[in-house]
C-alpha positions in Angstrom: -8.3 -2.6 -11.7 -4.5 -2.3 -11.0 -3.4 0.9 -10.4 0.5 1.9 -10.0 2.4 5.0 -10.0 5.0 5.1 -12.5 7.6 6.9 -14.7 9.5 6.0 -17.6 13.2 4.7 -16.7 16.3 7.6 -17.7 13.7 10.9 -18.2 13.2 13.5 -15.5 9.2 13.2 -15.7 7.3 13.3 -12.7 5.2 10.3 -11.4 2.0 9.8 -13.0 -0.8 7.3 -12.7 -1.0 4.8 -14.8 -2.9 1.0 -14.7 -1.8 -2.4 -15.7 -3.5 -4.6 -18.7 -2.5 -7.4 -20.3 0.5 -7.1 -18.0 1.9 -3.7 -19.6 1.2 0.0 -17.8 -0.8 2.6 -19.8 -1.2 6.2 -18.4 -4.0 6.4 -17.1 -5.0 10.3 -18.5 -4.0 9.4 -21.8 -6.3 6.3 -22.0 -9.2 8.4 -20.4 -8.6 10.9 -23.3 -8.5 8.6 -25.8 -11.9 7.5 -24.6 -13.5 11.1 -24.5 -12.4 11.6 -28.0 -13.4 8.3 -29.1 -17.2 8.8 -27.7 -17.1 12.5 -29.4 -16.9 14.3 -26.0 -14.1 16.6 -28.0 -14.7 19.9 -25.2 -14.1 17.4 -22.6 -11.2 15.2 -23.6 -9.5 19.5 -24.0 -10.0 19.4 -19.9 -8.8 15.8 -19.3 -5.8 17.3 -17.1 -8.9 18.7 -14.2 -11.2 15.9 -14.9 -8.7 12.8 -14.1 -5.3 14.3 -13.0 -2.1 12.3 -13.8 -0.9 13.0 -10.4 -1.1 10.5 -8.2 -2.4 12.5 -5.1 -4.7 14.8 -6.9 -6.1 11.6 -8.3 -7.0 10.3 -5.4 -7.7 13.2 -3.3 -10.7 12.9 -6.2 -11.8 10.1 -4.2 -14.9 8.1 -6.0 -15.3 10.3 -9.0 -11.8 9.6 -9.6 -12.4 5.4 -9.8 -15.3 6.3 -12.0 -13.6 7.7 -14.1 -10.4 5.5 -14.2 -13.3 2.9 -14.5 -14.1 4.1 -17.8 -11.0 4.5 -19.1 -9.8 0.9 -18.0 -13.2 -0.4 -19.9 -12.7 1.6 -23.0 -9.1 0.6 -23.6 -10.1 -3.6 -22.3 -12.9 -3.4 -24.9 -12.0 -1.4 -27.8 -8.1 -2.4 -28.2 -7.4 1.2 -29.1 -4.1 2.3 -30.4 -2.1 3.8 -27.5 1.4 3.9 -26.2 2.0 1.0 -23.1 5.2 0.1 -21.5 6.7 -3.1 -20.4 7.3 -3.8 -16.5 11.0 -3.3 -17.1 10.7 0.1 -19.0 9.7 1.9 -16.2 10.0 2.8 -12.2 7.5 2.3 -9.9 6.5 4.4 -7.0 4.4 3.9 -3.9 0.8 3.8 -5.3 -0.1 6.2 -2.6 1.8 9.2 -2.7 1.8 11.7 0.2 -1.2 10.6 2.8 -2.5 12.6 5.3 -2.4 9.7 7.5 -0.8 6.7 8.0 -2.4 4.7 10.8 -1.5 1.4 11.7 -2.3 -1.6 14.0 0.0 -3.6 16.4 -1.1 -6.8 17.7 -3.8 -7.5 15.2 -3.0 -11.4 14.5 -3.5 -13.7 17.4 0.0 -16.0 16.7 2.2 -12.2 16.8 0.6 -11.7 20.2 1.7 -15.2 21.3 5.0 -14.7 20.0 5.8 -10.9 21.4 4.5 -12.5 24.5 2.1 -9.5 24.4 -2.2 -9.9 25.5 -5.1 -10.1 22.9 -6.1 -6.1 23.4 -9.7 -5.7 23.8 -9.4 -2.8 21.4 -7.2 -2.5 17.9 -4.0 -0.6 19.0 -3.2 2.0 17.2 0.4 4.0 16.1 1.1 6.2 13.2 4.0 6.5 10.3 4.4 9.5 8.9 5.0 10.3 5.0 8.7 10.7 5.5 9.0 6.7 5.9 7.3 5.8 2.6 9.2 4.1 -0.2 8.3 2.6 -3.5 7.9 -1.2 -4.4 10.9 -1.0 -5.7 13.2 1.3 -3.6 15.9 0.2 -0.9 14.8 0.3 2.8 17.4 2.5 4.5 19.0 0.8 7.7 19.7 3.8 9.9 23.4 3.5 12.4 20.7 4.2 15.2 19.5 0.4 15.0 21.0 -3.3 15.1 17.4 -4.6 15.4 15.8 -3.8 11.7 13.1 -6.0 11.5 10.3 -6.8 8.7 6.4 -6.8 8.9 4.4 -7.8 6.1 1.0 -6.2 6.1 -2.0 -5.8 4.3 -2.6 -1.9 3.5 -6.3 -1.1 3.4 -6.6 2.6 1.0 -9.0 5.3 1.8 -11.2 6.1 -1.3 -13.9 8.8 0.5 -14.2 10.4 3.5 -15.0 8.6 6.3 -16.3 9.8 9.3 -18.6 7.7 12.1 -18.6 4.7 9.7 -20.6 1.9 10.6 -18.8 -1.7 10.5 -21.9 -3.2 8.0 -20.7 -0.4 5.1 -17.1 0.1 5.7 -15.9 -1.3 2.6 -17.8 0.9 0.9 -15.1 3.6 1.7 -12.3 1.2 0.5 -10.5 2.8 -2.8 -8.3 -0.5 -2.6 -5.5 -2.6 -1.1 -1.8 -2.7 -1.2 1.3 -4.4 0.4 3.0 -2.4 3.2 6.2 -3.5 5.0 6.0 -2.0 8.4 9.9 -1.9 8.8 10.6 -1.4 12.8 13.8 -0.8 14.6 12.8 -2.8 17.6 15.7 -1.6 19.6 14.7 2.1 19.2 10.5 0.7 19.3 11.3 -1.1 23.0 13.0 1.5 24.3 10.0 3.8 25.6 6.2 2.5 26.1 5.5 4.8 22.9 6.0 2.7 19.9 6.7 5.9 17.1 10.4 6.3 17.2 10.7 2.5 16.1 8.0 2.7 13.3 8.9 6.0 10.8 12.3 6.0 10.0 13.3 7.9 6.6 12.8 5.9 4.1 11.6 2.7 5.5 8.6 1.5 4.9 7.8 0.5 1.1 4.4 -0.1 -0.1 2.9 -1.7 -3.5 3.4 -2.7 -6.1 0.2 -1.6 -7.3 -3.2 -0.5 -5.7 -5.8 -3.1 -6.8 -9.2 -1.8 -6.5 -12.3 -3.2 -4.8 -13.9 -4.3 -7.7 -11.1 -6.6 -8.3 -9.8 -7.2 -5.0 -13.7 -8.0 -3.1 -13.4 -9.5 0.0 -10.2 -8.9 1.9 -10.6 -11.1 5.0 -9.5 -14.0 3.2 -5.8 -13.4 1.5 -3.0 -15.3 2.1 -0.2 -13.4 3.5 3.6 -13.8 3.2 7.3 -12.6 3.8 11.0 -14.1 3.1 14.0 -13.3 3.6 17.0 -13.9 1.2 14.4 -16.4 -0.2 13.5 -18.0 3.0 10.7 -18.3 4.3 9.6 -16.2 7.5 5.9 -15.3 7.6 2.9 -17.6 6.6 -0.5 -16.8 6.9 -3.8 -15.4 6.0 -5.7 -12.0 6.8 -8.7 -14.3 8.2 -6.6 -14.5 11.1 -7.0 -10.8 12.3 -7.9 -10.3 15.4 -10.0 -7.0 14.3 -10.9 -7.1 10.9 -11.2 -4.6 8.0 -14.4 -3.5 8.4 -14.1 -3.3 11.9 -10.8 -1.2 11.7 -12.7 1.3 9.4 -15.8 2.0 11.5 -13.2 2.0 14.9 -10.6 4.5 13.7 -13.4 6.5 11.4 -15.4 7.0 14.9 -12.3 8.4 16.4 -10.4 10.1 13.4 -12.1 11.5 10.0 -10.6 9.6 7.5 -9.4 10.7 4.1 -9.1 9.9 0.9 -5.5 8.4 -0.1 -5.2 7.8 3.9 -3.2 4.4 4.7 -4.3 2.3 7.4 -1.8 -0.8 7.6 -3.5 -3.6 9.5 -0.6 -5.8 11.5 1.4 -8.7 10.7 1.4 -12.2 11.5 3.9 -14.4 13.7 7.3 -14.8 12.4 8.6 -11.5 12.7 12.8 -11.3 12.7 12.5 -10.2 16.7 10.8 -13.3 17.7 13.0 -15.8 15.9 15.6 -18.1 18.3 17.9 -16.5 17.8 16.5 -13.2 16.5 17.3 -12.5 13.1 17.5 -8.9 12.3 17.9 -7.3 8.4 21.3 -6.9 7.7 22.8 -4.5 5.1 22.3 -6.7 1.4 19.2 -8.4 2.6 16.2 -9.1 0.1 12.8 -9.1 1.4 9.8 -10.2 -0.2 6.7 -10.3 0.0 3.5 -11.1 -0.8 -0.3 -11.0 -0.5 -2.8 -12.9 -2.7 -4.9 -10.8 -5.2 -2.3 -8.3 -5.1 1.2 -9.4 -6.0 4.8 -9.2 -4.9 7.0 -6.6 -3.4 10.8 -6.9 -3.0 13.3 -4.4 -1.7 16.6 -4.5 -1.0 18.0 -3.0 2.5 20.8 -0.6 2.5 23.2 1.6 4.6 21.1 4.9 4.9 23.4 7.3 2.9 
């Protein structure tokens, strides 16, 4: 399943949860209602709003009775073609597919060639920094370039999302906590990030960091260590690889950070990027106002955002 969070282009509605078939979005609620009412479950399809909310953080904050649910709704509307309204990509606005996460934790150093190339060591233990809500974007939304930097630079990453709590995980079931996986560009002003051993005040800028385009559940999406991974710039190309070159890998991020920190759903943990970052280019090449970066991870899709003057 491909969920996004979405609302239709020139209204005032608020986000709402919707998935994608046959390459159009259908609201997610709706298509669960339509399904209660089809299978006679009248008294329940009157609660939909509790039972599956359209919100896009209540949903998840659900956690796996949520994906049950969606589930259902996703088979119903696959199988039995029912009449209900869908909209085209262009007809609507698209919003990070996690909305508002507790946590944002993410790894530095986590492929072996981005070690090399920040002239950095392979660390004996994943290293771990935090982004805060305020830097999140949608997959369609321009990254802000702040007058505090001249050294914007791009990071695409595979973003692993928290389905249920996790606490003391062990590595053997650790995808079992996996709602699903997303594209995250962890945007870092490397003049601000260099400038003190701490990493933070080069990693959660407003408005810099967009993730999606859709969440694609594990069900879909199985086995994440084997993706290929990849970022241009103004159509060139800058990052090539594949997530089976992670130094720690998904499960192993899950059981480390759950033994440390109780994980929850709709939590983010963005897993590091591969050589060929903007900083480590001769000469570096940092974003500039106008860029256009995209990327993309296999099984998941594309993501491209303009940058911008912050306003």
């Amino acid at each position: 399943m491909k969920f996004v969070t979405y609302k239709i282009k020139h209204t005032l509605s608020p986000y709402r949860t919707g998935f994608i078939h046959q390459d159009e979005i259908i609201d997610l609620q709706q298509a669960y209602q339509k399904m209660l009412i089809h299978t006679e479950q009248i008294d329940m399809a009157y609660t939909v709003k509790t039972l599956l909310p359209s919100d896009p953080t209540d949903f998840l904050g659900l956690g796996k009775v949520a994906f049950d649910r969606a589930r259902e709704a996703v088979t119903f509307v696959t199988n039995e073609q029912p009449t209900i309204e869908s909209y085209a990509r262009d007809q609507v606005i698209l919003q990070s597919p996690v909305q508002n996460p507790s946590k944002i934790i993410c790894i530095g150093t986590n492929y072996r060639d981005h070690v090399v190339e920040m002239k950095s060591e392979i660390p004996d233990y994943p290293v771990l920094f935090a982004k805060f809500a305020n830097a999140l974007i949608g997959p369609e939304a321009e990254i802000e370039k702040p007058n505090s930097t001249e050294q914007l630079d791009y990071e695409v990453e595979l973003a692993v999302v928290i389905g249920k709590e996790a606490k003391e995980v062990e590595k053997t079931n650790a995808l079992d906590y996996v709602a699903g996986y997303t594209i995250g560009n962890d945007v870092s002003a490397r003049d601000l990030q260099k400038r003190t051993p701490q990493w933070l005040q080069g990693k959660t800028l407003d408005r810099s960091t967009p993730i999606g385009p859709c969440l694609v559940t594990t069900d879909e999406l199985k086995d994440p260590s084997k993706l290929a991974i990849t970022s241009r710039v103004n159509g060139e190309v800058r990052q090539v690889s594949n997530t089976s070159q992670l130094i720690f890998d998904v499960p192993y991020l899950i059981s480390f950070i759950s033994n440390l920190i109780t994980l929850s759903p709709g939590d983010i943990i963005l897993t590091g990027t591969p050589d060929g970052v903007g900083f480590a280019q001769k000469p570096p090449q940092f974003l500039q106002t106008g860029d256009i970066v995209t990327l993309e991870i296999e099984g998941i899709g594309v993501m491209e955002n303009k940058v911008t003057n912050k306003k």
